[in-house]
Structure formats: C-alpha cells, structure tokens
LUMBAGU-126635 format. One record per residue (C-alpha): residue number from 1; x, y, z. Coordinates in steps of 0.1 Angstrom, whole numbers. Layout:
N
num=NUM&east=X&north=Y&up=Z
...
//
This chain:
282
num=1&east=100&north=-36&up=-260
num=2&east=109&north=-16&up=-229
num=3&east=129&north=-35&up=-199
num=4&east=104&north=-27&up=-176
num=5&east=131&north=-37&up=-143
num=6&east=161&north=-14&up=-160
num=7&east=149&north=22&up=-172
num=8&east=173&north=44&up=-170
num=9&east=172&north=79&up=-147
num=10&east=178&north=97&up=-182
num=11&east=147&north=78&up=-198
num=12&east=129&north=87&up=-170
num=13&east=136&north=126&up=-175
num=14&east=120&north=125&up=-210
num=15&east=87&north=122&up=-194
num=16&east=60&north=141&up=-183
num=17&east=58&north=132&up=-147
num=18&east=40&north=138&up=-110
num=19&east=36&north=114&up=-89
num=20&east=12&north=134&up=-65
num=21&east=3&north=108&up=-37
num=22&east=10&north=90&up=-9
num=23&east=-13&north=62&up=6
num=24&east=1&north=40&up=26
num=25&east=17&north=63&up=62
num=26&east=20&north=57&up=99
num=27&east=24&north=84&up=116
num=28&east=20&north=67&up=149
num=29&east=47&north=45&up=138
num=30&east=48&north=14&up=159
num=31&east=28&north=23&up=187
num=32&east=-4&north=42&up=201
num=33&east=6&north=77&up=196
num=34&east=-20&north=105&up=198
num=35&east=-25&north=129&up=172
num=36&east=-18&north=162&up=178
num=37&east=-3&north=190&up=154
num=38&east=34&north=181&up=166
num=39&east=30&north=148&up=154
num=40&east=10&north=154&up=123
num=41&east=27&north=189&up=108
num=42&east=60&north=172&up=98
num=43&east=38&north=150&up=73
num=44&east=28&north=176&up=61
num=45&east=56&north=197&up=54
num=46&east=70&north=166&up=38
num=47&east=41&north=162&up=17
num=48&east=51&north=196&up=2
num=49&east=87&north=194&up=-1
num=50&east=83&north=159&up=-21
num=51&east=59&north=179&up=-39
num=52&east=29&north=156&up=-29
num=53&east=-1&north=171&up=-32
num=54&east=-27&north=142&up=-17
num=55&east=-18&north=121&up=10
num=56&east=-35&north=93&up=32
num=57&east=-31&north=86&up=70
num=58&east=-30&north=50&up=75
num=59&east=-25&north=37&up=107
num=60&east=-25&north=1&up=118
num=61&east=-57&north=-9&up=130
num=62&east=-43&north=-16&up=165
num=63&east=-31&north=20&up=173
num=64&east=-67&north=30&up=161
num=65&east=-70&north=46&up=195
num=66&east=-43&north=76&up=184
num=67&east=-66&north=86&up=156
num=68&east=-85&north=121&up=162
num=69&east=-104&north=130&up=132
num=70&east=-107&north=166&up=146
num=71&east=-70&north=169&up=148
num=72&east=-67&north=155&up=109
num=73&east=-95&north=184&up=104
num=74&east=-74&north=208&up=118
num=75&east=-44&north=201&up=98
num=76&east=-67&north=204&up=66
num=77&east=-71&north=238&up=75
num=78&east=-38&north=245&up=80
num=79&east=-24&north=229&up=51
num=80&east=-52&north=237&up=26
num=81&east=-35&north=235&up=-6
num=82&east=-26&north=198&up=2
num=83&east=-54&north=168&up=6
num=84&east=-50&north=151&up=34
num=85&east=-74&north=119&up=41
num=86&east=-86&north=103&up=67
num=87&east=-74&north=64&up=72
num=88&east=-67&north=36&up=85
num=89&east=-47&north=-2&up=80
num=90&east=-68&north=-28&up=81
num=91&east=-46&north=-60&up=96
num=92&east=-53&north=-100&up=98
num=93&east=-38&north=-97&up=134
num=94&east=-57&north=-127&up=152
num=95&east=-54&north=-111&up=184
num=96&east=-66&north=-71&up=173
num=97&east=-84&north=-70&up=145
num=98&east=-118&north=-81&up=156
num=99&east=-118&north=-44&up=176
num=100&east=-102&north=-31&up=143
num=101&east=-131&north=-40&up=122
num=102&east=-155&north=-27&up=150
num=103&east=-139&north=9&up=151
num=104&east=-142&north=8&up=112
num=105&east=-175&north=-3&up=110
num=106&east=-183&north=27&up=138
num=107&east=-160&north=54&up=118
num=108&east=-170&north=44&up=85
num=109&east=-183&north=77&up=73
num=110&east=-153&north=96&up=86
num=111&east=-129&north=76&up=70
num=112&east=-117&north=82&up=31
num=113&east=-97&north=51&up=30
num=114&east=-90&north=19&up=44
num=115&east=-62&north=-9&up=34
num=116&east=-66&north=-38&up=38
num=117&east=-32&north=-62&up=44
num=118&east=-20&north=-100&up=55
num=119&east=10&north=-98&up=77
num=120&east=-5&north=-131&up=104
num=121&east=0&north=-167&up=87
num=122&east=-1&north=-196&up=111
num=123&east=17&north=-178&up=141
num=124&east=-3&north=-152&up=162
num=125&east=25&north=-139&up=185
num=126&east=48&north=-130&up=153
num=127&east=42&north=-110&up=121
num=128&east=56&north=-132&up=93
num=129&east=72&north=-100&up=73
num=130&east=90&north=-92&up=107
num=131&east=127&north=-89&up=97
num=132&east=147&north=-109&up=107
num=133&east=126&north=-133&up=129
num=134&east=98&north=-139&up=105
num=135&east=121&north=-157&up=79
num=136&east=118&north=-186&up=106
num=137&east=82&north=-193&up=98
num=138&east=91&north=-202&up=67
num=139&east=115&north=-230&up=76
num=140&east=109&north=-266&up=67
num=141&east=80&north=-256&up=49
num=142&east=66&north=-256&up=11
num=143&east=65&north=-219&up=-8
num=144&east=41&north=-229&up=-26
num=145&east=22&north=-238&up=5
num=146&east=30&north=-208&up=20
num=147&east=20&north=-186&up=-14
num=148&east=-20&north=-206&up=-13
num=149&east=-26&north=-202&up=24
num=150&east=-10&north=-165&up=25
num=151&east=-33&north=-152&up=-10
num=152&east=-62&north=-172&up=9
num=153&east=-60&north=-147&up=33
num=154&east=-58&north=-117&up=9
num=155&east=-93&north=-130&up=-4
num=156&east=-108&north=-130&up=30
num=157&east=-90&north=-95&up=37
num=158&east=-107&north=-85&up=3
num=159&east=-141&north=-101&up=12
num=160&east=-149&north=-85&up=46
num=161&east=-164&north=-49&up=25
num=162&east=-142&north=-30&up=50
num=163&east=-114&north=-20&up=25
num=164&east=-112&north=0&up=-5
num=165&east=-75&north=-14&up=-14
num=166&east=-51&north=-43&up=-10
num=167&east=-14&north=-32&up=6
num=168&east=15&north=-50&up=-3
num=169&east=-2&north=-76&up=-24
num=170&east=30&north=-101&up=-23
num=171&east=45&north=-94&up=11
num=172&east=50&north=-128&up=11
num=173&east=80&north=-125&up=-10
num=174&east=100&north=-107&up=15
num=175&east=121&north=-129&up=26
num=176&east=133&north=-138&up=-8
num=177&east=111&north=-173&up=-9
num=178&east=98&north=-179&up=-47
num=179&east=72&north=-207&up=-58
num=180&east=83&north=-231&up=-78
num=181&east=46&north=-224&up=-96
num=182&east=43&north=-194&up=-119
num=183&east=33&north=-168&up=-103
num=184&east=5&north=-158&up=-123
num=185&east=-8&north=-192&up=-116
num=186&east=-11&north=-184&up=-76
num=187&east=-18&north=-152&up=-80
num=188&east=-52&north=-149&up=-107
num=189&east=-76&north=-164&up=-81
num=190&east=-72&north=-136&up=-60
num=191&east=-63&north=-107&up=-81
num=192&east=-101&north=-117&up=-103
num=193&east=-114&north=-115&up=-65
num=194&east=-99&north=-79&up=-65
num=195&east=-114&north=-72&up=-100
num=196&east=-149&north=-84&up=-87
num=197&east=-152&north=-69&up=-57
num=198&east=-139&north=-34&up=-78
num=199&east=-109&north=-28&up=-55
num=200&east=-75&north=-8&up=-58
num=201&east=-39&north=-26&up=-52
num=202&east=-11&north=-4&up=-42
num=203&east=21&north=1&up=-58
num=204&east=45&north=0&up=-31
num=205&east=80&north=15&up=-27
num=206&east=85&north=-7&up=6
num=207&east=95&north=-34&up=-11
num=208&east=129&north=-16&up=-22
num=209&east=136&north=-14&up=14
num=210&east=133&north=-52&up=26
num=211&east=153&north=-80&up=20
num=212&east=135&north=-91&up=-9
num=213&east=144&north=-55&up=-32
num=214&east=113&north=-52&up=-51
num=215&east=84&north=-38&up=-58
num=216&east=51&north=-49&up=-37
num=217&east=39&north=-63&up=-63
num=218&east=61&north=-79&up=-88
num=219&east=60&north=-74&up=-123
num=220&east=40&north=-101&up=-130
num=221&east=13&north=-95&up=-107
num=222&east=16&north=-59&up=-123
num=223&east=10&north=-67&up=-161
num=224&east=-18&north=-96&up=-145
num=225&east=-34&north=-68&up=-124
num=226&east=-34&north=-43&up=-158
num=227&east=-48&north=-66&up=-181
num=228&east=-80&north=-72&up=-155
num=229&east=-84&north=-37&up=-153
num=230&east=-73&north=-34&up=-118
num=231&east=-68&north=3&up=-108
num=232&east=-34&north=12&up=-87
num=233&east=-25&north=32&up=-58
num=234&east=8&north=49&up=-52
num=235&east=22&north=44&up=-19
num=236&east=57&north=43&up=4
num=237&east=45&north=29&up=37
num=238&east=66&north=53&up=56
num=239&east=69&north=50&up=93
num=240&east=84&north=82&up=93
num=241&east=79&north=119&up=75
num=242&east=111&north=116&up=59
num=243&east=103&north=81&up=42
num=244&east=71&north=99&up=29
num=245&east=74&north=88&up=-8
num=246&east=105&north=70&up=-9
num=247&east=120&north=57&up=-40
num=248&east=89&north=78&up=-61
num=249&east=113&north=84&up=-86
num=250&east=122&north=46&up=-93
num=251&east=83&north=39&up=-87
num=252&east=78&north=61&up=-116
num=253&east=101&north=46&up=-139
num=254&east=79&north=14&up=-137
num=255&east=48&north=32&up=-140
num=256&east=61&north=43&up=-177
num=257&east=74&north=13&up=-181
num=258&east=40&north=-2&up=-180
num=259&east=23&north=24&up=-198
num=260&east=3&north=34&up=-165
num=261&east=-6&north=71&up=-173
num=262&east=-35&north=74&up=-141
num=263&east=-37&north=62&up=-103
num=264&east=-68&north=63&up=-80
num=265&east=-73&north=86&up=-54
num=266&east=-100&north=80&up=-26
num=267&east=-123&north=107&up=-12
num=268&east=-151&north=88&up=19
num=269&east=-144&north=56&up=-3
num=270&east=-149&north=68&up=-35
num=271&east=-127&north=61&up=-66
num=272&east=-114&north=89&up=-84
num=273&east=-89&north=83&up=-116
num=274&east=-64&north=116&up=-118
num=275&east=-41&north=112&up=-146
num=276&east=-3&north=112&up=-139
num=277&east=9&north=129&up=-169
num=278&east=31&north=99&up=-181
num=279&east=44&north=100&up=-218
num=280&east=50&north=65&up=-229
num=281&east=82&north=54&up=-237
num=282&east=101&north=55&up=-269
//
C-alpha cells in the first residue's frame, strides 16, 4: 500500500504526468484592481512557463468591480494557445456578499467558473483563516464546535446554485485545531451535499503555505470525497503570478498516490473530465 503523505520525488518521476491547470488566482490580489493587460499578461506568461495550459481567474467577490470581461477577452486572443476562463470567488463575507451574489447572478453567462468558500464564522469584522489574528477566534472554544458550525456553512455555500466548486474545503484546519471526532464523521454530511448537488472540490496547494502544512483537503476528506464520486479541481490560490501553481509537483505526488488519473475543467459552468496522464504507482 502506497504512503500516500511520503512519495518520494524519484517515485514521482516514474510517472506519466501534467498537471495542466490552475483554478483558484487573484490577480487583483487584496484589493479592487482593474484589469488591464499590465495586470493580466504576467499570469499569463506564468501560465506558460509552469507549463499550464488552462487557467481560471478567480477573484474575491468583493473586488468584483476590477473584473473586465473584455480585457479577459483580449488576453484570450493574445495568448491563444493557453485557456484562460472567466471567474470569480464566491465568499460568506456577511458584510459583501449579498452584492457578490447579485453581480453573479447578473454575469452568469459570462462567467466559466465560480468557487464557492467559507472564510466568515461568528465574527464579521475578521476573516477566521486570517494569519495570525484569526487563531484568536478559536480561543476558549470547542473544535468540534467550530468543525459543525464552519461545514454548516460550506452546505449553505454549496446550496445557493451560484458555484460550480468548493475552495479550500477544510480551511478550518489552518490554524492547526483538530476535532477530537473523526473526521470523516464531520465531514460526510457535507461532502454527500457536494455529491448531490454534482459539485467539484479543489485540491489546493495553499494549504502547504499556512500554518497548518497540508493539503486543503486532508487525506481523509480526499479518499471520502473519491469513494462518492466527487470530481477534483487542481488549484494554488496564488495572490501573485509567481505563486501560480505552487507546490504542483508535491500536488502531484498525492494525486498518484490516490490513483486520481483525471481532474475537471469548467467551460460557462460546464464539467469537462481531461485525463492527467497519471500511471499508478508500483
């Protein structure tokens, strides 16, 4: 049986392997920013020399004022061999969301893909994920709590029909809190939701970069989400062109790992399987 958290680099060379896209990016960052080819070209370029050959914009909801979907046209046809689509990050934030949702609802047919994400428990001044200060949120508290109330809100996310995938799916964890429950016990609730409402989940690279050191989501949740049937996205959730598939190379190892030989692309909201290319593991 293969050690799904330790293959080595040199295991990883015996396979077959692309990993070919990219859905989780900000080019704005962390505030409004319009788009404009200065802002947009670099993503591109880095698309190619990671050797990307689909990528998704997706912006935070409250920055949906930067997006120009003439601007992302116009980098399509400058960058033609490369498939660049159109959208957006669908937040719980209790104070900008509602307008979110409306400029969604009123772009939906130019948009190829929206996630949909928690980062909002209790607190509406303070992102809970926020590093360091949002570790103080869970102070004094239960995890296990904290784990019902935060995949409560996943479910919601999942039920508004305004997302075709769920980022992150155990943020929670990034702080380093665990349940005392089994995970799998928290977790099926929502990840069945996912199933029925024929969602994606992303596998996300940002997790190697927080506090936490993991994969968004465990491996749990993984094996859970495979045996449902639950397809995957690849994704960094780069703030930046040069974090533009971060850590792809230990992403892939796990995809082997788990025997995952396809991921899901989205074109105007609709699924598309394209195989990866993965041999399994000896």
């Amino acid at each position: 049986m293969v050690d799904r958290a330790n293959v080595s680099v040199n295991q990883l060379s015996t396979t077959n392997h692309q990993l070919f896209s990219d859905y989780h990016t900000h080019p704005q960052g962390h505030r409004v920013r319009r788009y404009t080819p200065e802002l947009l070209e670099p993503w591109a370029d880095s698309a190619r020399k990671f050797g990307l050959t689909d990528i998704a914009f997706t912006d935070h909801d409250r920055y949906h004022a930067g997006i120009d979907f003439d601007e992302i046209d116009r980098l399509r046809e400058r960058n033609s061999e490369l498939r660049i689509r159109a959208g957006i990050e669908l937040d719980n934030d209790p104070i900008h969301s509602a307008a979110g949702r409306k400029w969604i609802e009123k772009h939906w047919d130019k948009l190829d893909f929206v996630l949909g994400s928690v980062h909002f428990l209790d607190r509406t001044d303070q992102m809970f994920d926020s590093v360091p200060d949002g570790a103080t949120q869970f102070e004094g508290r239960e995890v296990d709590a904290i784990y019902a109330d935060y995949f409560h809100r996943v479910r919601e996310m999942a039920a508004t029909g305004l997302v075709d995938c769920l980022a992150h799916l155990d943020l929670i964890k990034i702080h380093g809190h665990r349940p005392v429950a089994e995970i799998g016990a928290i977790v099926n609730e929502t990840l069945d939701f996912i199933r029925a409402r024929n969602l994606a989940i992303e596998l996300s690279t940002a997790g190697w970069r927080k506090p936490v050191n993991e994969l968004y989501p465990g491996d749990r949740i993984i094996e859970l989400a495979i045996a449902k049937g639950i397809p995957f996205t690849t994704a960094s959730d780069a703030h930046s062109h040069a974090q533009l598939s971060e850590n792809f190379p230990r992403l892939a190892q796990k995809l082997a790992a788990f025997g995952i030989h396809q991921v899901c692309i989205f074109e105007k909201h609709q699924r598309i399987m394209r195989p990866l290319g993965i041999e399994p593991l000896l």
